[in-house]
C-alpha positions in Angstrom: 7.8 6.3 -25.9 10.7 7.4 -23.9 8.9 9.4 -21.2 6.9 5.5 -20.3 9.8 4.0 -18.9 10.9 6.1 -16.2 7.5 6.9 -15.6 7.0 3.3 -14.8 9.8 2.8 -12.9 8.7 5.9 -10.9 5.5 4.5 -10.2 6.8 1.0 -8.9 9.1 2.9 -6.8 6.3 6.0 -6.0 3.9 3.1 -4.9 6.9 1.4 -2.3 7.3 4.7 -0.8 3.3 5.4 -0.3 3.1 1.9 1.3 5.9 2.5 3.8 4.5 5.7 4.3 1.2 4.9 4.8 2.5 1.8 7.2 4.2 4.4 9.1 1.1 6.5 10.0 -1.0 3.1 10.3 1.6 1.9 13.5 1.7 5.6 14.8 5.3 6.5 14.5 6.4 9.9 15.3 5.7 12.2 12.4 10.1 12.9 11.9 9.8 9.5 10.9 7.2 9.2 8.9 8.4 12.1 6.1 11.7 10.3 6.0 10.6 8.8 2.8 9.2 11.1 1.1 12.7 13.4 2.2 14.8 10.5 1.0 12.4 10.1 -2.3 13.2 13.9 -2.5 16.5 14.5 -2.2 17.2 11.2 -4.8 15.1 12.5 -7.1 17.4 15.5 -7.4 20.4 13.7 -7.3 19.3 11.7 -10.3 18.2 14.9 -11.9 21.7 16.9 -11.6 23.1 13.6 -12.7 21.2 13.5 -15.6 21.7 17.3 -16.1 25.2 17.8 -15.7 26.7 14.2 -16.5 25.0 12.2 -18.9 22.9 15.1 -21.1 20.9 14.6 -24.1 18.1 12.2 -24.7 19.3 9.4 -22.2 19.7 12.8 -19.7 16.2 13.6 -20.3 15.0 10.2 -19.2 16.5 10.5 -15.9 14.8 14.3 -15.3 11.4 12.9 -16.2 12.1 10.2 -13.2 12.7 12.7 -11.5 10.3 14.9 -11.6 8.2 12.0 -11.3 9.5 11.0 -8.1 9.3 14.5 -7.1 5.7 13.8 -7.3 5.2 11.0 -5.2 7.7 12.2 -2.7 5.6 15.7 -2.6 2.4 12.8 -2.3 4.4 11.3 1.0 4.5 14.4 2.5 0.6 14.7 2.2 0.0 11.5 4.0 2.2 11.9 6.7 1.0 15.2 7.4 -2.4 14.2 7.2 -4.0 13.5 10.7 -5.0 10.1 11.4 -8.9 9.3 11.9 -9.6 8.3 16.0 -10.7 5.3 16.6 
């Protein structure tokens, strides 16, 4: 039961970052800015794991690396789409 709720906080916050991502390519932005998210989804999701790591520990610890490495996921996702080359029109 514990592993759900970060997962389902990651996905809320996985699914923001996708949309701004995806908004991003969609307006044609230079592609620096369109990995910002997923760099800034990224670098907070180690953050939260170190905090989780080195501060907090034990079970309550653990919940913040599964958000993590969650978020590592969708961040890693990001990168995908704004990598990927748009389809002329």
């Amino acid at each position: 039961m514990m592993i759900f709720e970060p997962f389902f906080v990651a996905i809320v916050i996985g699914v923001i970052i996708l949309l701004v991502t995806w908004w991003f390519k969609k307006i044609n932005l230079p592609l620096f800015v369109r990995i910002v998210p997923g760099v800034l989804t990224v670098i907070v999701a180690i953050i939260l794991f170190y905090i989780g790591f080195v501060n907090i520990r034990g079970f309550e610890g653990a919940a913040y690396g599964f958000l993590s490495v969650f978020l590592i996921c969708f961040g890693i996702l990001s990168f995908i789409m704004a990598k990927k080359p748009s389809k002329a029109r």
